[in-house]
RODOLO-949169 format. One record per residue (C-alpha): residue in one letter; x, y, z; residue number from 0. Coordinates in nm, 4 decimals, m for minus. Example, Ala and Ser with C-alpha at 12.3 -4.5 7.8 and 13.67 -1.06 7.14 Angstrom:
BEGIN
<node residu="A" px="1.2300" py="m0.4500" pz="0.7800" num="0"/>
<node residu="S" px="1.3670" py="m0.1060" pz="0.7140" num="1"/>
! end
This chain:
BEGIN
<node residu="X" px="9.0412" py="m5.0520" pz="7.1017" num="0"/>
<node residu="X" px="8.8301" py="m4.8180" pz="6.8155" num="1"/>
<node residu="X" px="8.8021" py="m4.4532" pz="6.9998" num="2"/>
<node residu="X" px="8.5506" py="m4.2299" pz="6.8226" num="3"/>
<node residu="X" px="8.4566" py="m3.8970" pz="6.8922" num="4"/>
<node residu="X" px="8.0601" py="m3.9393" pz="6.9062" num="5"/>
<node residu="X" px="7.9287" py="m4.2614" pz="7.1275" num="6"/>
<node residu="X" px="7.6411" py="m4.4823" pz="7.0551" num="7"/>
<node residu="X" px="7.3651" py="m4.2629" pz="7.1514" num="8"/>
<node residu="X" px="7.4468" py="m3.9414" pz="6.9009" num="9"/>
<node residu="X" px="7.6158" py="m3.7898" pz="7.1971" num="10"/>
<node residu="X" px="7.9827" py="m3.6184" pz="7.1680" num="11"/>
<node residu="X" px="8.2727" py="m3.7558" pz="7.3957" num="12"/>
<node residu="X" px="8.4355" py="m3.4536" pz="7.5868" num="13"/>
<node residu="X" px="8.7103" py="m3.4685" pz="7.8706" num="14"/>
<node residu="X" px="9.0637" py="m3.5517" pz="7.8591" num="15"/>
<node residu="X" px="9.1210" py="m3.8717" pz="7.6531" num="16"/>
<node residu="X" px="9.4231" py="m4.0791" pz="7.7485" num="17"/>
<node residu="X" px="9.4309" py="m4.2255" pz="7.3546" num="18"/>
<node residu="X" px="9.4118" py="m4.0449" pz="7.0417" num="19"/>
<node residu="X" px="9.0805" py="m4.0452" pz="6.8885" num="20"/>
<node residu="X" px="9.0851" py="m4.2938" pz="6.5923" num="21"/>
<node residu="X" px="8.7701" py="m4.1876" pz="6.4321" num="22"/>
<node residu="X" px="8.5676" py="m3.8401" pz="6.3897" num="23"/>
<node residu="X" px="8.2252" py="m4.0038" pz="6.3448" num="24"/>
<node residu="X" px="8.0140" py="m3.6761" pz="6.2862" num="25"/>
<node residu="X" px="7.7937" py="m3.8182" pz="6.0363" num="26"/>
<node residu="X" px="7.6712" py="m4.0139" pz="6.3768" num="27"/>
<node residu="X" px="7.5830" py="m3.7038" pz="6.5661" num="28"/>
<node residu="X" px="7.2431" py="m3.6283" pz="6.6794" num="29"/>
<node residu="X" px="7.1894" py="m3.2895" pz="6.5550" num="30"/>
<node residu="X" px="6.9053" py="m3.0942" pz="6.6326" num="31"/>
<node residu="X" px="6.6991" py="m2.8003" pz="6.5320" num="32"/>
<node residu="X" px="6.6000" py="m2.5339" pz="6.7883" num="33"/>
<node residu="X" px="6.2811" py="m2.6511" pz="6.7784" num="34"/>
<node residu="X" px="6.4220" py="m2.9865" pz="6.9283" num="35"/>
<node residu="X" px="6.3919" py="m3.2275" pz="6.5646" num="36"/>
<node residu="X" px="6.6416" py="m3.3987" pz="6.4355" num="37"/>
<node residu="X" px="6.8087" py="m3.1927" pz="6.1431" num="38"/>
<node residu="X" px="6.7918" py="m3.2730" pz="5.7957" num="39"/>
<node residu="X" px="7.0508" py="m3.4079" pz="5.5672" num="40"/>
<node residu="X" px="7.1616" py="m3.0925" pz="5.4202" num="41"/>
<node residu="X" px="7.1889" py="m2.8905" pz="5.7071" num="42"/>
<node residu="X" px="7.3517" py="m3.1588" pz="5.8756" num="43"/>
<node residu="X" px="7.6045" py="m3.1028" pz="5.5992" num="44"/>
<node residu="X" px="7.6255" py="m2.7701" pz="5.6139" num="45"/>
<node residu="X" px="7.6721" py="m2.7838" pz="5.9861" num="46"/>
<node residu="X" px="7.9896" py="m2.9540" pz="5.9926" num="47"/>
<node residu="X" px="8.3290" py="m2.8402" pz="5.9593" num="48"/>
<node residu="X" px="8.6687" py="m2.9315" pz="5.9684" num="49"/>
<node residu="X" px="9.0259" py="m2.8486" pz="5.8802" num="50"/>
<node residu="X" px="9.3938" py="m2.9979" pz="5.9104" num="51"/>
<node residu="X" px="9.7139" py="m2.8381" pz="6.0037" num="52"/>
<node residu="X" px="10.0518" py="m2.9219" pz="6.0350" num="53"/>
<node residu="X" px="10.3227" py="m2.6984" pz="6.1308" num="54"/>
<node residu="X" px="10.7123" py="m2.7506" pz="6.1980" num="55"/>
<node residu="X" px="10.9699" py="m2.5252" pz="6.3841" num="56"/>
<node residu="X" px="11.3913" py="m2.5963" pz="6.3098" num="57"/>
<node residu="X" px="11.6477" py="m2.3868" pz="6.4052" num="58"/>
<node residu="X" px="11.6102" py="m2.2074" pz="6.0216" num="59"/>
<node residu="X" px="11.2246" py="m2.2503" pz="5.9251" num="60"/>
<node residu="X" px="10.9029" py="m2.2203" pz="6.0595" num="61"/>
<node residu="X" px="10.6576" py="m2.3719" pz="5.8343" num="62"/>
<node residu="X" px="10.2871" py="m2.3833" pz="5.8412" num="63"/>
<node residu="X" px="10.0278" py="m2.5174" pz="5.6553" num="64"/>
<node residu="X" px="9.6302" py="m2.6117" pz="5.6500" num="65"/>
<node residu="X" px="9.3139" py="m2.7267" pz="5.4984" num="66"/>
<node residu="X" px="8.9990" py="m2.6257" pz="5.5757" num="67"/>
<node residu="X" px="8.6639" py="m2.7485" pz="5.4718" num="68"/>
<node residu="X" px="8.3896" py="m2.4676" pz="5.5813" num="69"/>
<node residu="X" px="8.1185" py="m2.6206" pz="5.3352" num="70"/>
<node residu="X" px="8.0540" py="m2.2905" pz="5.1794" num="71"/>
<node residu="X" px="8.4226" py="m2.2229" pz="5.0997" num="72"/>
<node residu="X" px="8.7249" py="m2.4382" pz="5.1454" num="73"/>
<node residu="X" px="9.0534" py="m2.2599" pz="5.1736" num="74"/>
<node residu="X" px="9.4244" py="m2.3557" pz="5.2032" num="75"/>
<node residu="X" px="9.7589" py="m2.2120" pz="5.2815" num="76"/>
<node residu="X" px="10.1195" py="m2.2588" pz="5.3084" num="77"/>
<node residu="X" px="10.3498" py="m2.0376" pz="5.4699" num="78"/>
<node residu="X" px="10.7209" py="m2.0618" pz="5.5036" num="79"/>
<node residu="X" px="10.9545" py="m1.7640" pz="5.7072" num="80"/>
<node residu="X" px="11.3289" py="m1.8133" pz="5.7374" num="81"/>
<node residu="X" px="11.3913" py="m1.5917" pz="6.0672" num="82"/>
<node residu="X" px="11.8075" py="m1.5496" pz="5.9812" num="83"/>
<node residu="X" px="11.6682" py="m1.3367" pz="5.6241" num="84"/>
<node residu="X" px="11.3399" py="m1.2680" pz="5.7320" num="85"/>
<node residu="X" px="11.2002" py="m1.4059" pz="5.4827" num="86"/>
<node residu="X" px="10.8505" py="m1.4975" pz="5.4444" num="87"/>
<node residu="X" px="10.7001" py="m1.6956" pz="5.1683" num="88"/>
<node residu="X" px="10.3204" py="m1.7481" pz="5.1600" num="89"/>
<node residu="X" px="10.0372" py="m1.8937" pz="4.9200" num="90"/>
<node residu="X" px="9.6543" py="m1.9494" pz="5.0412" num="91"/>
<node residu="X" px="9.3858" py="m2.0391" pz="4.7945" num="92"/>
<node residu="X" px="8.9618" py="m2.0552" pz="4.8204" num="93"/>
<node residu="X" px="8.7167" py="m2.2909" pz="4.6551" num="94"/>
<node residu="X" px="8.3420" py="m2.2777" pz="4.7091" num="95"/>
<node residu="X" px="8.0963" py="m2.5252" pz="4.8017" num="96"/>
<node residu="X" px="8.3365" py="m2.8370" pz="4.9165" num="97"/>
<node residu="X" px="8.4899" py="m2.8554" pz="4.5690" num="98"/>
<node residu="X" px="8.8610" py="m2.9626" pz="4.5702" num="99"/>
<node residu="X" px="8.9030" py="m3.0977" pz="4.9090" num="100"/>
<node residu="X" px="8.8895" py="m3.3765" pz="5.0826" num="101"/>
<node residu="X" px="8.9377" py="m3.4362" pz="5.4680" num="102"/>
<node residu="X" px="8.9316" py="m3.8069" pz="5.6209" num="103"/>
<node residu="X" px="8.7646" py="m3.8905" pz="5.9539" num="104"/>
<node residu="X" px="9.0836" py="m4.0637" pz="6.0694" num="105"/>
<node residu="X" px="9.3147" py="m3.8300" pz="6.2002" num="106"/>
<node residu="X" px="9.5681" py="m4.0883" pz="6.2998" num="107"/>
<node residu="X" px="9.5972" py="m4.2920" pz="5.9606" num="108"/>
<node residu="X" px="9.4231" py="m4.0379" pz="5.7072" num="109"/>
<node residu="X" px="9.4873" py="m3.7462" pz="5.4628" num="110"/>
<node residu="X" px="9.3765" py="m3.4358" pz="5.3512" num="111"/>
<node residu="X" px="9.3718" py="m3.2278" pz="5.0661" num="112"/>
<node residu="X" px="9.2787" py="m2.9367" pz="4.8282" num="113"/>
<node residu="X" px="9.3339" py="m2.8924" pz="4.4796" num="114"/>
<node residu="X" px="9.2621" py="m2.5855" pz="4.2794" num="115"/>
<node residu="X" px="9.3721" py="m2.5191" pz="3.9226" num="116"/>
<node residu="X" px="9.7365" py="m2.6278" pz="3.9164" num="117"/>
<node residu="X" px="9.7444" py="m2.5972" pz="4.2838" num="118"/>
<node residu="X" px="9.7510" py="m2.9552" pz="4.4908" num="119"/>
<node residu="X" px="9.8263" py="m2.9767" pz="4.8405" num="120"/>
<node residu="X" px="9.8184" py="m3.3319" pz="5.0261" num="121"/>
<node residu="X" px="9.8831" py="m3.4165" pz="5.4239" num="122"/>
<node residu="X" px="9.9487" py="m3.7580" pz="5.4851" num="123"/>
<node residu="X" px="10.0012" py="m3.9226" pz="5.8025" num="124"/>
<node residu="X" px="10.2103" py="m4.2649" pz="5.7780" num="125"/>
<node residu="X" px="10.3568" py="m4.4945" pz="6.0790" num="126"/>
<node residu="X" px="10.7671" py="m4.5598" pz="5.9667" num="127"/>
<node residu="X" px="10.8209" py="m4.8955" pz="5.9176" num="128"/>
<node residu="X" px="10.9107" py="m5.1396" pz="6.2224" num="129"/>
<node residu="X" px="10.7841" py="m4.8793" pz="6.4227" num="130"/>
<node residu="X" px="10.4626" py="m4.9353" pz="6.6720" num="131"/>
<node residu="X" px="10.1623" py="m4.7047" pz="6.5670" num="132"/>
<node residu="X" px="10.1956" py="m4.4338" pz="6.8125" num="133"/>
<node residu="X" px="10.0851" py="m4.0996" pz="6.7404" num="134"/>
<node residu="X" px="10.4501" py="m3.9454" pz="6.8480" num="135"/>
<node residu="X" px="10.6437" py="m4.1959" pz="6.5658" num="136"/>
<node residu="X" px="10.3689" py="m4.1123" pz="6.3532" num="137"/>
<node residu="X" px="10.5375" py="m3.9305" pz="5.9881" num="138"/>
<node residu="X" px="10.3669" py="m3.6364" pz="5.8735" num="139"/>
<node residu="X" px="10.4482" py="m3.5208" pz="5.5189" num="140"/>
<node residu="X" px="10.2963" py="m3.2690" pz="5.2980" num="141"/>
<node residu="X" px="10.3124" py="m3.2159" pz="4.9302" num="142"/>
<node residu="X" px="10.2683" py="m2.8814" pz="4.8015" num="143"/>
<node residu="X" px="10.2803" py="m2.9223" pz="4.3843" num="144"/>
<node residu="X" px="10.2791" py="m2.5814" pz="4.1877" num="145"/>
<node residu="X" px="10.6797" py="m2.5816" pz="4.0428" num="146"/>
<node residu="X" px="10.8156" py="m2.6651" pz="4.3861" num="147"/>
<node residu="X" px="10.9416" py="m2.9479" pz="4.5319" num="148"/>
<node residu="X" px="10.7531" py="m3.1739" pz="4.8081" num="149"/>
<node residu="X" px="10.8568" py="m3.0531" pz="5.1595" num="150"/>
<node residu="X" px="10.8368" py="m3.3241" pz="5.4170" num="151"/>
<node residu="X" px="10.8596" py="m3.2974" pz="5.8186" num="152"/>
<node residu="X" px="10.8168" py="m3.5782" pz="6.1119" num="153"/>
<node residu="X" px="10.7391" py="m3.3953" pz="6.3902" num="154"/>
<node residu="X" px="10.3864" py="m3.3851" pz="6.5080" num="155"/>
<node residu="X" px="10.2065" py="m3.1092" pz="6.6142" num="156"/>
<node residu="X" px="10.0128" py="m3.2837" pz="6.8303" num="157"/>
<node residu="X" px="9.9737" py="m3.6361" pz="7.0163" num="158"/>
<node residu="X" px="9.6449" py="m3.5989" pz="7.2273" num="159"/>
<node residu="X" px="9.4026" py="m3.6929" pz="6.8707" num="160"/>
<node residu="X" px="9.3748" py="m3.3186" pz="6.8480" num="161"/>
<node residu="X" px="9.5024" py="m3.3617" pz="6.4694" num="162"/>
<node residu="X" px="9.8399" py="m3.4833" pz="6.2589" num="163"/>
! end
């Protein structure tokens, strides 16, 4: 069974959900001015944003990273700190207007990601194979490409639909 965030009438879908939510339908939202009209295309655009983070935690790393599409600016960042050196390694970068990223509406099955310059970072989410599609055997991977190799993880950060 398809679980979407907005139902049939425009309306959003709050509560507790015992499933993930397999689609973020926003384009289906019934957005309104104040003055009670339905809003036009470009401020629907506008009004809409969304980001994706994935984070990991091991006995040596803590590792962080996330996309986010604010319409007016995107922005992105990566952070790695080693707690035994105390080490902290970090790189965020901004866009304007939408340029450079890209964010599906699937957050069980989709990607995300932002490239600026030489800078490319992609979130995947992938099921392993012979596995059922459940959100906890779900693989979550990220590729950060400026000189460094891809870092992977496979713990999720969430499994209520909240995000891979």
């Amino acid at each position: 069974m398809s679980s979407r965030l907005i139902n049939r009438d425009g309306d959003l879908r709050v509560g507790i959900f015992g499933e993930p939510i397999d689609e973020v339908n926003y384009r289906d939202f019934d957005l309104r001015t104040p003055f009670g009209r339905r809003a036009g295309r470009l401020r629907r655009h506008f009004a809409f944003k969304q980001f994706q983070f994935l984070g990991a935690l091991s006995d040596t790393v803590v590792f962080g990273c996330a996309i986010a599409d604010l319409k007016y600016v995107n922005t992105a960042f990566v952070y790695v700190y080693e707690p035994a050196t105390r080490r902290f390694h970090e790189a965020s970068f901004r866009m304007p207007l939408s340029a450079g990223v890209h964010c599906d509406q699937y957050p069980e099955t989709g990607s995300a990601s932002f490239h600026s310059g030489g800078n490319h970072i992609v979130m995947t989410v992938s099921t392993p194979s012979g596995l059922a599609p459940r959100s906890d055997q779900r693989e979550r991977s990220i590729e950060k490409t400026q000189a460094a190799a891809p870092c992977r993880t496979w713990q999720p950060t969430a499994t209520n639909g909240s995000g891979p």
